[in-house]
C-alpha positions in Angstrom: 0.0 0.0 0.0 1.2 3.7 -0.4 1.7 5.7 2.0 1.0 9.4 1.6 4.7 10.4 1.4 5.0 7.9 -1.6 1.9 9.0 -3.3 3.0 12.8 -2.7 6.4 11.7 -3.9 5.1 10.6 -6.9 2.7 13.8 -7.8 6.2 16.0 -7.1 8.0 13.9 -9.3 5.1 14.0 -12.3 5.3 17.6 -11.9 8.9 17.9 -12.2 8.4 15.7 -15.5 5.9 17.6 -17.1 7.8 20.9 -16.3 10.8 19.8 -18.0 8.8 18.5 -21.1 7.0 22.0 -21.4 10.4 23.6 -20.8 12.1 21.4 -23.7 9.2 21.9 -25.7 9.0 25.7 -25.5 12.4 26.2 -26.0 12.8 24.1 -29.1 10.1 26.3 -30.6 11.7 29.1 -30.1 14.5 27.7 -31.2 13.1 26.6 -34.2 11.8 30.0 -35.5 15.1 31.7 -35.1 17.5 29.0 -36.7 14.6 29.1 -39.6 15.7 32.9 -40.0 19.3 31.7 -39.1 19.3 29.0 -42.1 17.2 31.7 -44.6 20.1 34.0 -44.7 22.2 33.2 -47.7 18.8 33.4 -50.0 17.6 36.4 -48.4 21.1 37.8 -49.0 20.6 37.3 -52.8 17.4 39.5 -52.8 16.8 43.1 -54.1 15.1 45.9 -52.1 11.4 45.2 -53.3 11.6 41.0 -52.8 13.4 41.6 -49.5 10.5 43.7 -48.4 7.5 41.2 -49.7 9.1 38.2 -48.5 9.8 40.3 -44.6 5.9 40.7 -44.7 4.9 37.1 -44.5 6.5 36.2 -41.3 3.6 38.0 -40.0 1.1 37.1 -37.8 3.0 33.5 -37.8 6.0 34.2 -36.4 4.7 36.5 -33.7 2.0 33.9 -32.6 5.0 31.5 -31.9 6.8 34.1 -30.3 4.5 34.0 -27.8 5.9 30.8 -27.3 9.4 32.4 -26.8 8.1 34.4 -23.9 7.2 31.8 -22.2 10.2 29.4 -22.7 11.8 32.1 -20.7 9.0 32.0 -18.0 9.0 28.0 -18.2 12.6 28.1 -18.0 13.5 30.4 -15.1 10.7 28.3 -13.0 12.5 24.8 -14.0 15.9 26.6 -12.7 14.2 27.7 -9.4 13.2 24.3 -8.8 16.2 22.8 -9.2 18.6 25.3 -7.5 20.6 23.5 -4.4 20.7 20.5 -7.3 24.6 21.7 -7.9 25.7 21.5 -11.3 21.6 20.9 -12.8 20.9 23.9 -11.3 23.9 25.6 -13.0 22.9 24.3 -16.6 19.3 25.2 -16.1 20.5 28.9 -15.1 22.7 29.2 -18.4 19.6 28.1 -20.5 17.5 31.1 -18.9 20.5 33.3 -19.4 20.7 32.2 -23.3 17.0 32.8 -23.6 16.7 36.0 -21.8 19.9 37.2 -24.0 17.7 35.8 -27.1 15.0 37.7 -25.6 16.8 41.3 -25.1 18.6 41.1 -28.6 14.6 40.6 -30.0 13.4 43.9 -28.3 17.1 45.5 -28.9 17.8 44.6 -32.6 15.2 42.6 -34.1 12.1 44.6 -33.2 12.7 48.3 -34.6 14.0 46.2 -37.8 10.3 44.8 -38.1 8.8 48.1 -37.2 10.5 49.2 -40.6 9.3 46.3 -42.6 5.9 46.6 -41.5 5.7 50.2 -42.0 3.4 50.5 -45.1 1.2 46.7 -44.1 -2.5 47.1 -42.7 -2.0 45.5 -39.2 -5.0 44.3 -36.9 -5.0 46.3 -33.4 -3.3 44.0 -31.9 -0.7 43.9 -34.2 -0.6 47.8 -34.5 -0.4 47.7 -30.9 3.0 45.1 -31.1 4.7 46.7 -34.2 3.9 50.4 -33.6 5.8 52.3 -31.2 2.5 54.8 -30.7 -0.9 55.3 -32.2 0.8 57.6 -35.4 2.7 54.1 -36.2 6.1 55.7 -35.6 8.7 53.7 -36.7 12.7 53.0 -36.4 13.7 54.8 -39.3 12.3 55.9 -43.3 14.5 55.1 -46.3 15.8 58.4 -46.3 17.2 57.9 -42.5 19.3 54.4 -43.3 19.4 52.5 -46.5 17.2 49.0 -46.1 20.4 47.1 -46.1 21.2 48.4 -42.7 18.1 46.7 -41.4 18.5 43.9 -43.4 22.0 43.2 -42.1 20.5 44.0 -38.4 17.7 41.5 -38.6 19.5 38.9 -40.3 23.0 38.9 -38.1 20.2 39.5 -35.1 18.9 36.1 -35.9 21.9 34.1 -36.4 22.9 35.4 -32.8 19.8 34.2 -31.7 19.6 30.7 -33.0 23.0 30.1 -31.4 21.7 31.3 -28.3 18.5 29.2 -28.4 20.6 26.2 -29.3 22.6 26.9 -26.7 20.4 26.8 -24.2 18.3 24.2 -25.5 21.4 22.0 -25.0 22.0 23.1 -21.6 18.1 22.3 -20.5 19.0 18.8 -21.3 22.4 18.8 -20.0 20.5 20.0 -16.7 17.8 17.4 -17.4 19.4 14.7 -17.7 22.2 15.2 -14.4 
């Protein structure tokens, strides 16, 4: 028969399990997205002006719907690490995923985001995207052609990504190093 340290043994350690598989899960996604970007580069690279900017315009609403799930791979992460801290060398692994994807998540808001505030600057958004891609009501945005040539963004965007596909990866690998210890 169990006793009711076994049984509440058991319900801790399903927990833990289906923390670490959300965890995994929600930081493979958003390592997926960015090592799609990542892996686009050398076509993109090929592109003119007028191709570059058609082709930026379908990533949306797609890509910010799973970014969502980027968010909370941080979230899911940082929780996973709490859990395990006094677990020695886990712990440490699960600190240096949340690290990577907090990093991931700056550079986003940092580098990537005024880059797609530029690329969206002449689309019909829904409110809710207006309210994600605008910086105010008057749909300011990072900069007109006349302020920096569309390479400049295109560089930032795409070097932006690469950074945080290696990140992602990286901490994706550390989650299961911490995992499995």
């Amino acid at each position: 028969m169990h006793t009711a340290r076994t049984v509440t043994n058991h319900r801790r350690h399903t927990m833990l399990l289906l923390l670490q598989i959300v965890t995994v899960f929600l930081v493979g996604v958003a390592m997926s997205m960015a090592l799609a970007h990542a892996l686009e580069y050398p076509g993109k690279m090929r592109l003119d002006e007028s191709t570059y900017m058609a082709v930026q315009t379908i990533y949306y609403p797609g890509f910010t719907i799973g970014g969502m799930g980027e968010l909370l791979a941080v979230v899911v992460t940082l929780i996973l690490a709490l859990v395990m801290r006094g677990g020695g060398a886990a712990f440490c692994w699960a600190l240096c995923a949340f690290v990577a994807l907090a990093a991931m998540h700056i550079i986003f808001w940092t580098v990537t985001q005024p880059a797609n505030k530029y690329w969206l600057k002449d689309q019909p958004l829904s409110k809710p995207g207006a309210k994600f891609f605008a910086v105010d009501e008057n749909r300011e945005h990072a900069a007109t052609t006349s302020d920096l040539k569309w390479t400049r963004f295109r560089d930032r965007w795409e070097y932006s990504h690469m950074v945080r596909a290696a990140l992602s990866a990286f901490a994706l690998i550390a989650l299961v190093v911490a995992i499995a210890r």
